[in-house]
C-alpha positions, 0 to 999 in steps of 0.5 A: 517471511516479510509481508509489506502493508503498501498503499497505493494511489488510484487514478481518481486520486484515492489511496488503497491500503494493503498487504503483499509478499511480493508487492510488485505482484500484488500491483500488477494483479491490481493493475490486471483487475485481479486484485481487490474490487476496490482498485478495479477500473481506478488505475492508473495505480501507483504504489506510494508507501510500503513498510516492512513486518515480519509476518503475517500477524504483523502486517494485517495489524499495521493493515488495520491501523492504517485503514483506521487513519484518516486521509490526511494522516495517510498522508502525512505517512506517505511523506515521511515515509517507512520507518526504514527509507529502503522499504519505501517507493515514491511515484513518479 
């Protein structure tokens, strides 16, 4: 089954890294404050990145090395976007 690792952005700007089967889910769980504690009271949220792995194991190391990356290099990811451009959502 395919996890996504997504990133969302916050209201106040900041990024969120996470994994999800189902990312619209998880955004609307964030968005009813029953997601991460992180993302509660930050919203509006808007899913800017999402990448494709092929299971569970997979995502939570990409997970991990995202987090790992600083702002600008979350960035940069964010504007070239996932390695397959099906996968990926731009807001607005």
């Amino acid at each position: 089954m395919v996890y996504w690792v997504y990133i969302l952005r916050c209201g106040d700007g900041s990024l969120y890294t996470g994994i999800a089967h189902d990312v619209e889910r998880r955004l609307a769980a964030h968005a009813g404050g029953r997601g991460a504690k992180y993302t509660r009271g930050r919203g509006p949220l808007a899913v800017v990145y999402r990448e494709a792995c092929p299971d569970k194991s997979a995502a939570l190391r990409r997970e991990l090395a995202i987090k790992a990356m600083t702002r600008a290099e979350k960035l940069r990811l964010i504007e070239a976007g996932a390695p397959d451009e099906t996968t990926r959502e731009r807001d607005g």
